[in-house]
C-alpha positions in Angstrom: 9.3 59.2 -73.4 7.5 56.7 -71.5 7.9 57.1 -67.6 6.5 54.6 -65.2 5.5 54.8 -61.5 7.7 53.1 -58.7 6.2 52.5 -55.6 7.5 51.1 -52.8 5.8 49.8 -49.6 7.6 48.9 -45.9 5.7 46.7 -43.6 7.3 48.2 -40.1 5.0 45.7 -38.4 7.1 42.5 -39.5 9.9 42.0 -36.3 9.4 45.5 -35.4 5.4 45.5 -34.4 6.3 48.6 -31.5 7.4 50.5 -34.4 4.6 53.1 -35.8 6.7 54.6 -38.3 9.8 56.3 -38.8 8.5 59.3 -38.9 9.8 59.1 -42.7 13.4 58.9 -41.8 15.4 56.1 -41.4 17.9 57.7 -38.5 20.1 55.1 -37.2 23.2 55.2 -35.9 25.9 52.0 -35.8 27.0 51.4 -32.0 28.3 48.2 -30.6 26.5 46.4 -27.5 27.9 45.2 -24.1 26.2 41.7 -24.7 27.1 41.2 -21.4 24.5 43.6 -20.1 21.4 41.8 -21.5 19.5 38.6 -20.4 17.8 35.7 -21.3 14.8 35.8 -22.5 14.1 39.4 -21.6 16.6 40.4 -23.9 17.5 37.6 -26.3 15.9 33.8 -27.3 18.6 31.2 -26.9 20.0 29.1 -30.3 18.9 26.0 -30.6 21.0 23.0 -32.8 19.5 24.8 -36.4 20.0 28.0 -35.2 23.0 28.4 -34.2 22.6 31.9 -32.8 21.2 33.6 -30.3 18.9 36.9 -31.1 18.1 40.1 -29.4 14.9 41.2 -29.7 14.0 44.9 -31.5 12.9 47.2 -29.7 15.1 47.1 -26.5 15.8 51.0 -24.8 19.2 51.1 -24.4 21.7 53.4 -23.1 25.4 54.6 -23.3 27.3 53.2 -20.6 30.3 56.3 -19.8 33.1 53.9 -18.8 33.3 51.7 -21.9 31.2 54.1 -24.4 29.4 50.5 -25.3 25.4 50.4 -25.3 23.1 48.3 -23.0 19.5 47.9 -21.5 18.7 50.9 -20.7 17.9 51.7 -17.0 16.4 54.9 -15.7 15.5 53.3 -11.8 17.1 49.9 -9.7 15.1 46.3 -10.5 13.8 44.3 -7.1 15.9 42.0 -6.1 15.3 39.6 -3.8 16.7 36.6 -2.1 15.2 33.1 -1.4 16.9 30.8 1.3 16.5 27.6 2.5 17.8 27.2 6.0 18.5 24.0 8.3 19.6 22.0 6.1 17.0 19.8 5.3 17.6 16.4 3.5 13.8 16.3 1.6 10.8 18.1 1.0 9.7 20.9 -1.0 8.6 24.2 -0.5 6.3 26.9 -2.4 6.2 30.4 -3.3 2.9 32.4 -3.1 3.3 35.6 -5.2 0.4 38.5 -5.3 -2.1 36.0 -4.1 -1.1 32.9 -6.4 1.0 29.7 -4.9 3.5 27.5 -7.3 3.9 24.1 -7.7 5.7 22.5 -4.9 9.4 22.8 -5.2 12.0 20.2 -4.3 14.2 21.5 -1.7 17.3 21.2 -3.2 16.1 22.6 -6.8 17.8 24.4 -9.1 17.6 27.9 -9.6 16.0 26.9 -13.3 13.1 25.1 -11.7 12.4 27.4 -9.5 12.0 30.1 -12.2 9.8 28.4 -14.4 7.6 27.7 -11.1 7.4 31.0 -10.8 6.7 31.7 -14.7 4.0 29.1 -14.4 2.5 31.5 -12.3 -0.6 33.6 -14.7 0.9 36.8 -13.6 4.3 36.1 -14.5 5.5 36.3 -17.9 8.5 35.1 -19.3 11.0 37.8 -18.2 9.3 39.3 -15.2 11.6 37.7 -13.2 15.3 36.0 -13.7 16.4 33.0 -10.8 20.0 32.4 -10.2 22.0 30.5 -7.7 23.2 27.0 -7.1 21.1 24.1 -6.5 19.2 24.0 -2.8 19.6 27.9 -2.8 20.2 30.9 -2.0 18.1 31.9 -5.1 18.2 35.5 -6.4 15.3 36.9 -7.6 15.5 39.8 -10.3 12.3 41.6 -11.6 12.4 42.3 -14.6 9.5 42.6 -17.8 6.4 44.1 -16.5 7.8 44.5 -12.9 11.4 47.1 -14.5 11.8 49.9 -12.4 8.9 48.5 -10.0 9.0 48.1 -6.1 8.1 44.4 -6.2 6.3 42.5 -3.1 8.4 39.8 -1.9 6.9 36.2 -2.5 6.1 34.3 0.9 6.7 30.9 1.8 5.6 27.8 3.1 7.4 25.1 3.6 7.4 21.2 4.0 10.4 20.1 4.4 12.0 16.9 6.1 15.7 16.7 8.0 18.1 18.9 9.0 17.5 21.4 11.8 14.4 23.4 12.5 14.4 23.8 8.1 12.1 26.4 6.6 12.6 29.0 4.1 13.5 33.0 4.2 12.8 35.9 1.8 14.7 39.2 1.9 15.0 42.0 -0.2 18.3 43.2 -1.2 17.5 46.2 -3.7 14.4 48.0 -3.1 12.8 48.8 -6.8 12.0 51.8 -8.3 15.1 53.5 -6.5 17.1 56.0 -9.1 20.1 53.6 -11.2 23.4 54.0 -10.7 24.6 57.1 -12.8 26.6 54.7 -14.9 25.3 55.8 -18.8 22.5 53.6 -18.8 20.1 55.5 -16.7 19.9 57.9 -19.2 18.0 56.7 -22.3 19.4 56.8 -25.9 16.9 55.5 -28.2 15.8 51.9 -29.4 17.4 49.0 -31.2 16.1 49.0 -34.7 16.3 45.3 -35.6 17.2 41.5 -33.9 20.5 41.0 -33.8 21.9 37.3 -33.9 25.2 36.9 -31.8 27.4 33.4 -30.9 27.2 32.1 -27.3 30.2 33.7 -26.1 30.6 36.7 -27.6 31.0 39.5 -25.4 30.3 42.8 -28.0 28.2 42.8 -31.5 27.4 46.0 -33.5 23.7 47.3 -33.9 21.7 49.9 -35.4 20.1 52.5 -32.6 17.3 54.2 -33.9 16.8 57.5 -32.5 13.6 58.7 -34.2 10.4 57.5 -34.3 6.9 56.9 -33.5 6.8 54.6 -30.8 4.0 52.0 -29.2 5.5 51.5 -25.8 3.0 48.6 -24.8 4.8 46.4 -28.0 8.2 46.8 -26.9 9.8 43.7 -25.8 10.5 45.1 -22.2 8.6 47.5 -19.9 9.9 51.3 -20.9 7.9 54.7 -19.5 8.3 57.6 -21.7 7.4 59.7 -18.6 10.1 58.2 -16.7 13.1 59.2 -18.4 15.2 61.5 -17.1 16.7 65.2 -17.9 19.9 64.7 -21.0 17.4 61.6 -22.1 16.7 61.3 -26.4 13.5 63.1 -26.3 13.1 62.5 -30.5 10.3 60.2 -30.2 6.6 60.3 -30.2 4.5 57.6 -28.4 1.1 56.3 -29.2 -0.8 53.5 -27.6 
């Protein structure tokens, strides 16, 4: 009888480079997500005209929201928000933000909320993700932190401002949620485990099924978003080890 060898080899570096190993288990479970839950390029890369879909990156914490029983980002402490207003109604000009010691380009006074986030992403200590802007054109922008800056009590920007028309026009900066302040108790501030692959879903679609891993041996610095094993809370998956 002639009996040959099989070997077989997993590379869990390729889409999955925060993944160490499995801890020689594959222990997923199928859950569906929220997609409703997760952002732009934190969470997903938008589809272009040849890819038709848009992909959520592996490795996101997630959690089980109680009220629906759907998954999403997990979220253990509140995100900094702050607001950015343009007052007096100018009619020209631009303005610029000056973020932990760096200044942006200027920005036109009635911008969109787009431009002003990719000013601020232009910025060498913002990433991609640190911060979402939304809001209409001119302003009020919202600031979310985000990336690097989850869970963190964020500095507001400052301001300076020259702009033209209107009435005694400048710009404001308030913070509406203080970060680093414990989550709403919604599911999602306690932490499940991660999701094991990408996951390609239409524009539009609202839910999408995924595989949670809730084993493994984890490198938090490669996840896709900011996580802090230390910083979960009490009921949390605790079937992980973390390794830098």
């Amino acid at each position: 009888m002639d009996i040959q060898p099989y070997t077989s080899t997993e590379t869990l570096a390729v889409g999955r480079p925060w993944l160490m190993s499995t801890l020689g288990i594959e222990a997923n479970e199928t859950i569906t997500l929220d997609l409703s839950k997760f952002s732009q390029t934190l969470h997903w890369t938008e589809a272009s005209k040849y890819q038709p879909e848009r992909k959520l990156k592996s490795g996101i914490p997630l959690g089980k929201l109680t009220a629906s029983g759907l998954y999403a980002p997990y979220n253990a402490v509140s995100n900094e928000v702050q607001t950015v207003t343009v007052t007096g109604a100018p009619t020209g000009g631009t303005f610029t933000l000056t973020w932990s010691g760096q200044t942006t380009a200027a920005i036109a006074y009635n911008a969109t909320a787009a431009t002003v986030q990719t000013a601020l992403e232009a910025l060498s200590n913002i990433a991609p993700g640190d911060v979402v802007v939304t809001g209409n054109a001119g302003g009020p922008y919202t600031l979310t932190w985000g990336g690097t800056q989850l869970g963190e009590n964020v500095a507001a920007p400052t301001a300076t401002a020259s702009l033209t028309g209107g009435t005694s026009p400048g710009v404001t900066i308030a913070t509406t949620t203080a970060g680093g302040t414990a989550a709403t108790a919604d599911g999602a501030d306690v932490f499940a485990g991660f999701l094991f692959t990408e996951v390609s879903f239409y524009p539009g679609s609202t839910k999408c099924a995924a595989p949670l891993m809730v084993h493994g041996q984890i490198d938090p610095s490669k996840l896709p978003v900011a996580f802090d094993p230390t910083d979960v809370p009490a009921g949390s998956n605790t079937q992980f080890i973390y390794k830098a």
